[in-house]
Phi, psi and omega in degrees: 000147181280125193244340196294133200302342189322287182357304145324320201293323159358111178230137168289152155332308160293354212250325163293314200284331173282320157338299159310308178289339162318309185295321190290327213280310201285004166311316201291298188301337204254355168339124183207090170062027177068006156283123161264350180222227196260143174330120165271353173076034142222121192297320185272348167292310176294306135026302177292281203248008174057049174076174185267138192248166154011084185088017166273136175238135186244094179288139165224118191227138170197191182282157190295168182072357179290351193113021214250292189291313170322333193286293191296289179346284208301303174298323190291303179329293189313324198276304179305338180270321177291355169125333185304159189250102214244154169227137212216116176259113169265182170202036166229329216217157172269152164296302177325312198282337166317290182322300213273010158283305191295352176292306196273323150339295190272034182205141139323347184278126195301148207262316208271299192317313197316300186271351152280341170120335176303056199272149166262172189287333188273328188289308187292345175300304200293304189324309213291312195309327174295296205265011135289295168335303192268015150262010154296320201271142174284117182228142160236128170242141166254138184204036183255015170134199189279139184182146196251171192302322166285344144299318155297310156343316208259327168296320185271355181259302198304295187311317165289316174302016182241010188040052177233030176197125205234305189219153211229148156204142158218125177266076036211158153330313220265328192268342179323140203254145186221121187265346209232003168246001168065010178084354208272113222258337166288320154241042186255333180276346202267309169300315180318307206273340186264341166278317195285332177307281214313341171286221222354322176264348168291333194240322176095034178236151146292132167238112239245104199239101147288166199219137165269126177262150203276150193286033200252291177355122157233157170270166140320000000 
């Protein structure tokens, strides 16, 4: 007899087909504005995929300068204001300087004031009230540096069984620190990206990754 653990993994027709039918039932109960999964803060993405849903790795990838951490800010955001419990790996950025993109969002205030200091009494009013909002929301940010795809992995399965991660953005693939490719960049984003599918499908979350396309890249 074959003893190999796969052997367990097998899953029958009845235990899939009430499956199926559990998911159609919370579709149903959980309908939100013709969404099954979670808001992306953009109409023609939601249009497209009804949010990001469940057990999905979403690659967003494009040339630098293009909007890509802007994007990730902006979705991540939509999702902690609807309730969701979100974690952000950045590996480009301080948590501050992050924040301080959803600051200027959620404010009237010009980006060139903002960094230079040039704020009014009526301007500082506004920040602190933005930033009371926004420590209501669950954001857990990682921002120390190089750190690798089986660590996150490993961080985000403790934080969800503590039910303090709903939604994964990482900022970016390309910088994830690598023990098992010898460097080699192609296939150092390709192992990442396939640990991170299986977190995902493992946890039931979206996981939201950015990927830098070479500043070479053209469209058609």
């Amino acid at each position: 007899a074959n003893n190999l653990p796969i052997n367990n993994e097998f899953r029958q027709m009845p235990e899939v087909m009430d499956e199926v039918m559990n998911n159609l039932r919370k579709r149903m109960e959980n309908v939100n504005g013709g969404l099954t999964g979670t808001d992306t803060g953009t109409q023609g993405l939601n249009d497209l995929l009804l949010g990001w849903q469940p057990g999905t790795l979403n690659v967003i990838a494009a040339r630098p300068g293009e909007g890509k951490t802007a994007f990730l800010m902006h979705t991540l955001l939509t999702a902690a204001k609807a309730g969701k419990k979100v974690c952000l790996i950045s590996l480009e950025s301080t948590a501050e300087k992050l924040a301080e993109r959803w600051m200027l969002a959620r404010t009237d205030i010009p980006a060139d004031d903002w960094n230079r200091g040039r704020i009014t009494p009526e301007q500082w009013k506004e920040a602190q009230c933005a930033a009371n909002e926004l420590k209501l929301l669950h954001i857990l940010t990682f921002d120390h540096g190089k750190i690798t795809v089986e660590e996150i992995c490993s961080a985000v399965k403790s934080l969800h069984v503590q039910g303090k991660c709903d939604l994964l953005g990482i900022d970016y693939l390309q910088l994830m620190a690598n023990r098992h490719t010898n460097g080699v960049r192609e296939q150092e984003v390709a192992h990442n990206s396939r640990l991170l599918k299986l977190l995902s499908l493992k946890l039931e979350i979206p996981i939201l990754a950015l990927s830098q396309l070479n500043r070479e890249v053209k469209t058609n």
